[in-house]
N, CA, C and O atoms as a GROMACS GRO file, in nm:
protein
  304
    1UNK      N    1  11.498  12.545  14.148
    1UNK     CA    2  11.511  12.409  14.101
    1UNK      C    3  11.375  12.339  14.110
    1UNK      O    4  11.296  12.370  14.199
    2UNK      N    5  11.354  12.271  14.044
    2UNK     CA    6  11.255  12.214  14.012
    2UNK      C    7  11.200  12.053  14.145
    2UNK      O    8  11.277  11.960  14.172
    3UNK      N    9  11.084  12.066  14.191
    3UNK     CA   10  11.071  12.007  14.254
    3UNK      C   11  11.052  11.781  14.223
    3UNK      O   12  10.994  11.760  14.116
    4UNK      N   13  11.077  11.700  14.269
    4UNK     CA   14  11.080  11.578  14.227
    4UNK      C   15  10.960  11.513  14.159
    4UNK      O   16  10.962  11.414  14.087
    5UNK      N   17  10.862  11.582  14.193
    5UNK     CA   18  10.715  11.595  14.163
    5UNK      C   19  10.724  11.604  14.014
    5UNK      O   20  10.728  11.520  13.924
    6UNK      N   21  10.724  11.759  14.018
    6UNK     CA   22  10.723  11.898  13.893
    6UNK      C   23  10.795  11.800  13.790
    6UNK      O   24  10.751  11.783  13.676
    7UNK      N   25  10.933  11.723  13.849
    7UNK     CA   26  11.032  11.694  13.735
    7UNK      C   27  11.025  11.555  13.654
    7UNK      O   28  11.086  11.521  13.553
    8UNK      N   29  10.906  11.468  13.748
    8UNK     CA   30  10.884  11.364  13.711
    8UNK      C   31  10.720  11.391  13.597
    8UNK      O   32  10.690  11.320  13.501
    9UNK      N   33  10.650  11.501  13.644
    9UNK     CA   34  10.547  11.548  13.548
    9UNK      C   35  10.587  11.592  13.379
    9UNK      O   36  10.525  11.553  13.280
   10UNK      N   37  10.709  11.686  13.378
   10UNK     CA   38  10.766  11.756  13.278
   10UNK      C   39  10.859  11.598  13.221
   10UNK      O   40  10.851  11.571  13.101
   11UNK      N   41  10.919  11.530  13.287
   11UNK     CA   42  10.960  11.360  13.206
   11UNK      C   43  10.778  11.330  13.151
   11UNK      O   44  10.741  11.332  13.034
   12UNK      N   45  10.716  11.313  13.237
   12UNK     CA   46  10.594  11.260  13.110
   12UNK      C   47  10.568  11.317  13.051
   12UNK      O   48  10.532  11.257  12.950
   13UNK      N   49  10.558  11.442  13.041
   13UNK     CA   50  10.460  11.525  12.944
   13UNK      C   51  10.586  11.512  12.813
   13UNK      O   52  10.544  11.508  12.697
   14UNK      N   53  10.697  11.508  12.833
   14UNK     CA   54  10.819  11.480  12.697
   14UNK      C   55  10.823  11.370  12.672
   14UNK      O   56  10.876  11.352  12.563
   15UNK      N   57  10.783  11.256  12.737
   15UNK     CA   58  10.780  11.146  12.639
   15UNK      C   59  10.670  11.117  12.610
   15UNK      O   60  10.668  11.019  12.536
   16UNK      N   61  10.498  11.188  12.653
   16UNK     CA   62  10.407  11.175  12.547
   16UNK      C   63  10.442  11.241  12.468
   16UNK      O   64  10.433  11.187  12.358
   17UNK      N   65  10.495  11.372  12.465
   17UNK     CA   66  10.527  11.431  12.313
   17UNK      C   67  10.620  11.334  12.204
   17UNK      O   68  10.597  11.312  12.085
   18UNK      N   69  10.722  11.289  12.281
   18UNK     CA   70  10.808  11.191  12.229
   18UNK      C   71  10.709  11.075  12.150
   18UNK      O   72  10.754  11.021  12.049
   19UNK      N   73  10.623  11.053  12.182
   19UNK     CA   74  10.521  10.926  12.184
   19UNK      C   75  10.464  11.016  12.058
   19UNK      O   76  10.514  10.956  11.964
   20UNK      N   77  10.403  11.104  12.013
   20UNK     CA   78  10.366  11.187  11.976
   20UNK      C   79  10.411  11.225  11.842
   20UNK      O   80  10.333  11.214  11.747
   21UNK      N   81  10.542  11.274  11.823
   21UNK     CA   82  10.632  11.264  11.712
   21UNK      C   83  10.648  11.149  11.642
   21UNK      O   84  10.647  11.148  11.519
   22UNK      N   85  10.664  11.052  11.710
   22UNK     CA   86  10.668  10.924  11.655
   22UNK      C   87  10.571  10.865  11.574
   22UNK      O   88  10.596  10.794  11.477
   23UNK      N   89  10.474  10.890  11.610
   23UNK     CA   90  10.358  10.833  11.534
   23UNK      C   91  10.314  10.916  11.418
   23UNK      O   92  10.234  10.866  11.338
   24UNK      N   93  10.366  11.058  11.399
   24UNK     CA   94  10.329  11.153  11.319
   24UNK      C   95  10.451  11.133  11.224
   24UNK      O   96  10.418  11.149  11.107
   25UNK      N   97  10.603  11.097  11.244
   25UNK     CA   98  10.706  11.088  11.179
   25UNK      C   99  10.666  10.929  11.116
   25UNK      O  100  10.734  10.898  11.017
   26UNK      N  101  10.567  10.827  11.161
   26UNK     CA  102  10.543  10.737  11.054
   26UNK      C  103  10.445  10.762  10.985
   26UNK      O  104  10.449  10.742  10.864
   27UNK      N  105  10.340  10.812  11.043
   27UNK     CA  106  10.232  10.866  10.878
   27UNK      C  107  10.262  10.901  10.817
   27UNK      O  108  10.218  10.877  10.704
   28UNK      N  109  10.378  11.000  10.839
   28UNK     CA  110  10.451  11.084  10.702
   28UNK      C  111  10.532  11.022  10.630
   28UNK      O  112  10.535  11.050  10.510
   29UNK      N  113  10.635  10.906  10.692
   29UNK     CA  114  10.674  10.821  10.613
   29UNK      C  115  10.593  10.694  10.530
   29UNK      O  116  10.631  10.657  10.418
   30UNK      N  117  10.489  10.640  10.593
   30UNK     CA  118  10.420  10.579  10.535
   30UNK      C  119  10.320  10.681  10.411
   30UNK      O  120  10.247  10.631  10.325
   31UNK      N  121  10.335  10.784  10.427
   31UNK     CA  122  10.257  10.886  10.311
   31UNK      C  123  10.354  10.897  10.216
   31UNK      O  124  10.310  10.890  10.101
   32UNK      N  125  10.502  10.915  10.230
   32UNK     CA  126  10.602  10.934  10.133
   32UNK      C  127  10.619  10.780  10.106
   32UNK      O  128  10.674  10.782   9.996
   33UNK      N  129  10.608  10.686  10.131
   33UNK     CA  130  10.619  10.527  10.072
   33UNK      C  131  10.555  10.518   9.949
   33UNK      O  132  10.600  10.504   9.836
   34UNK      N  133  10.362  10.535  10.018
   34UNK     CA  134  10.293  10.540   9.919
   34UNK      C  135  10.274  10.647   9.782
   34UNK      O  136  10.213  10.632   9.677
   35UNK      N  137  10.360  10.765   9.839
   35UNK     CA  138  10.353  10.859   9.715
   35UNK      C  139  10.513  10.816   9.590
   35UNK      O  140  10.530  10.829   9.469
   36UNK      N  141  10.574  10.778   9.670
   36UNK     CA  142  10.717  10.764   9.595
   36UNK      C  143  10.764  10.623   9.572
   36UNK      O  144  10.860  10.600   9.498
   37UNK      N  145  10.696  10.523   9.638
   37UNK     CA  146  10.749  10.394   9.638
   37UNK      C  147  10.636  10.282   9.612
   37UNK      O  148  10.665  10.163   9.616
   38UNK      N  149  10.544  10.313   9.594
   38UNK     CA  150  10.431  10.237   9.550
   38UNK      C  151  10.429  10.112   9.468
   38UNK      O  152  10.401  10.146   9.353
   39UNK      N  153  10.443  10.006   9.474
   39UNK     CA  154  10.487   9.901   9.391
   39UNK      C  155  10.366   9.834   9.341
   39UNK      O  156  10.353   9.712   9.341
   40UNK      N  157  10.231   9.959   9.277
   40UNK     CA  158  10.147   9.867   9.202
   40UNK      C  159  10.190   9.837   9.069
   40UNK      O  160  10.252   9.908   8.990
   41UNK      N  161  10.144   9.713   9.059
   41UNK     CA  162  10.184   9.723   8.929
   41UNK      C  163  10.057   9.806   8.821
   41UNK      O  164  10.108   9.864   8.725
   42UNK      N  165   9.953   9.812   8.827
   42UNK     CA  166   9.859   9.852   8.757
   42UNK      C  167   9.889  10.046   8.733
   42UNK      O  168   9.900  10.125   8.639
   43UNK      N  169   9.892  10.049   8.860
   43UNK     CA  170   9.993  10.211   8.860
   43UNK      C  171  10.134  10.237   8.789
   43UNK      O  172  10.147  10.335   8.715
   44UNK      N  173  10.228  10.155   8.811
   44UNK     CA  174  10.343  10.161   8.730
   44UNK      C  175  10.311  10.163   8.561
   44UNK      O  176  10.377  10.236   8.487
   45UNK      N  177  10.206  10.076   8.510
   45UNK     CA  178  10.148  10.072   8.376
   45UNK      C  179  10.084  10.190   8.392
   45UNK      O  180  10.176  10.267   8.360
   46UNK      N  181   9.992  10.259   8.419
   46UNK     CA  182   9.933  10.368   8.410
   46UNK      C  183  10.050  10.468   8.366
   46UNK      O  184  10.061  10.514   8.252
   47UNK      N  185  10.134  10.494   8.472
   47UNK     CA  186  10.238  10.561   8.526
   47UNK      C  187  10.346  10.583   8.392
   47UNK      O  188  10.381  10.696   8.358
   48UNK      N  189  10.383  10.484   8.338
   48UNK     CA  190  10.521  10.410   8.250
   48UNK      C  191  10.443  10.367   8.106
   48UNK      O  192  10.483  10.265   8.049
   49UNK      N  193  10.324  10.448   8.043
   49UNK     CA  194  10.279  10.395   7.948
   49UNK      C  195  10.397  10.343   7.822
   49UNK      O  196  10.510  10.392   7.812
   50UNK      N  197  10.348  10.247   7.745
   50UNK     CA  198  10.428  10.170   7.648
   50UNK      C  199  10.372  10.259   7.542
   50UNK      O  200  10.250  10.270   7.530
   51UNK      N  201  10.465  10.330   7.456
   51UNK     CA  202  10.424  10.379   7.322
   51UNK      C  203  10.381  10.268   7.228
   51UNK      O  204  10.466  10.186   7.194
   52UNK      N  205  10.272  10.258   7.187
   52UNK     CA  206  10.204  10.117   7.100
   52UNK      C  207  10.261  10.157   6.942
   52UNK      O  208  10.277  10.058   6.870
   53UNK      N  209  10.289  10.274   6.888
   53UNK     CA  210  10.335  10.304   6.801
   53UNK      C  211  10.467  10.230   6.763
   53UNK      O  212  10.500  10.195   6.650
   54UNK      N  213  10.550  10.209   6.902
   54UNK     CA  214  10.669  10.138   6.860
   54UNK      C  215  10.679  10.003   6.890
   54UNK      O  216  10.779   9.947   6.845
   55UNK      N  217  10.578   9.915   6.975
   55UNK     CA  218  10.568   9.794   7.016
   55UNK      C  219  10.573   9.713   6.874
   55UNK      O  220  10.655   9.623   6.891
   56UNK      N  221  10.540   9.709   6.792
   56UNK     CA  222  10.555   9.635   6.703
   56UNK      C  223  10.673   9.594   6.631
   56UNK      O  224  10.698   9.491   6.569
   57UNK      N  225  10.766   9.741   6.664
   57UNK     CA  226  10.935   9.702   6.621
   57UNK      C  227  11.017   9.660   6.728
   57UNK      O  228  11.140   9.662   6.716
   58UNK      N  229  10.958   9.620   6.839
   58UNK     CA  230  11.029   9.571   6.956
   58UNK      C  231  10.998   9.448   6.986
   58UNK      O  232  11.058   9.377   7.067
   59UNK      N  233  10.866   9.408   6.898
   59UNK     CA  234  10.847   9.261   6.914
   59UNK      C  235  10.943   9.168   6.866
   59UNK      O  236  11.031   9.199   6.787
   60UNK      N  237  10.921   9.007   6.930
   60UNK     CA  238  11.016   8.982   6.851
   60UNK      C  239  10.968   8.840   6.773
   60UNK      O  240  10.928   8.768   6.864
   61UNK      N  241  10.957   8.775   6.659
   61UNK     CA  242  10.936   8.718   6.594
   61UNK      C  243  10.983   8.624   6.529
   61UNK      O  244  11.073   8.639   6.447
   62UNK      N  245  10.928   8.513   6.558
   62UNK     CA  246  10.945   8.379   6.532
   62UNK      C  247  10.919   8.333   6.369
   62UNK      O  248  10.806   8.332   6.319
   63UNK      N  249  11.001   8.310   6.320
   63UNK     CA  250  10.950   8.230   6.171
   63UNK      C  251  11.033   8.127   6.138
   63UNK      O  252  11.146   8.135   6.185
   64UNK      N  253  11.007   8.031   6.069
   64UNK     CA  254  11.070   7.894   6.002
   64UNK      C  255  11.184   7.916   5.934
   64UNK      O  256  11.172   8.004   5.849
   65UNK      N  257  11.314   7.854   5.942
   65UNK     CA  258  11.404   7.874   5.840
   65UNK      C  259  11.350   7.790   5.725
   65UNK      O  260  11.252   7.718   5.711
   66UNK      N  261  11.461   7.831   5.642
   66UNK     CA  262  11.419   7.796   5.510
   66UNK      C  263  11.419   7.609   5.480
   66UNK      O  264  11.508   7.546   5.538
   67UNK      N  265  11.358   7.561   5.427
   67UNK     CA  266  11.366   7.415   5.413
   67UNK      C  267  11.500   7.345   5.397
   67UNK      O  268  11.528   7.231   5.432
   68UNK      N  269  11.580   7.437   5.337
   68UNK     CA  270  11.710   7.365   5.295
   68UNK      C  271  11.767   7.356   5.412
   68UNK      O  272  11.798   7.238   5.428
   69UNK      N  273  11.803   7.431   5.518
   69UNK     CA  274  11.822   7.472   5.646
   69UNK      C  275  11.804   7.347   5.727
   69UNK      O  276  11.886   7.284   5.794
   70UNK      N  277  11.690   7.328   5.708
   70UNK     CA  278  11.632   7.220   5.827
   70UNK      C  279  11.691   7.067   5.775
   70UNK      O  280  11.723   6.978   5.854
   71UNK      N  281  11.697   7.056   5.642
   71UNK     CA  282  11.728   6.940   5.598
   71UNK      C  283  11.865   6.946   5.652
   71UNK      O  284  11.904   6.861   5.732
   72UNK      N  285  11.927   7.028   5.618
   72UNK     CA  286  12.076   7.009   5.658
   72UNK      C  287  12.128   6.963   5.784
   72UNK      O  288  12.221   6.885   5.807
   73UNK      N  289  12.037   7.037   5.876
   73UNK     CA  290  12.006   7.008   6.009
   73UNK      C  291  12.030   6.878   6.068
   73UNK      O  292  12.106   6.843   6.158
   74UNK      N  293  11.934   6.805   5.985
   74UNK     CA  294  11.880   6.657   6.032
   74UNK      C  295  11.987   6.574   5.939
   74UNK      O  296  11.985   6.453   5.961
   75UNK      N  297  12.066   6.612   5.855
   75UNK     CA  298  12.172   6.519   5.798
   75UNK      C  299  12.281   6.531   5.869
   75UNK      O  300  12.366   6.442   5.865
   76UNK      N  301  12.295   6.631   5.938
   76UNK     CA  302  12.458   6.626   6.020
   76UNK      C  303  12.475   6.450   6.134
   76UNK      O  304  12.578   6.428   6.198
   0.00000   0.00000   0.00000
């Protein structure tokens, strides 16, 4: 059996390891944040390019109704 000494040495040496894991289990999560969860936006545009080929049929466009339209408008 392990002496009170011995058993209080082998408790520290497991919770520096404990201490140890911990800090290595957040770099790695803070490494998987930044690889998978990254909320630049300049990256998301890089990332998510807009086909410019089709932006022009997705715009959307404003024009005047016709004169008769408007008159009618303003007589109601």
């Amino acid at each position: 059996m392990l002496s009170e000494s011995k058993f209080e040495e082998k408790i520290d040496m497991l919770t520096k390891q404990i201490s140890e894991l911990k800090d290595k289990i957040t770099k790695l999560e803070n490494m998987l944040l930044v690889k998978y969860n990254y909320n630049d936006y300049n990256d998301y545009n890089i990332c998510n390019d807009v086909i410019m080929d089709n932006a022009i049929d997705r715009s959307i466009t404003f024009s005047e109704p016709p004169p008769l339209v408007r008159q009618k408008a303003f007589n109601k």
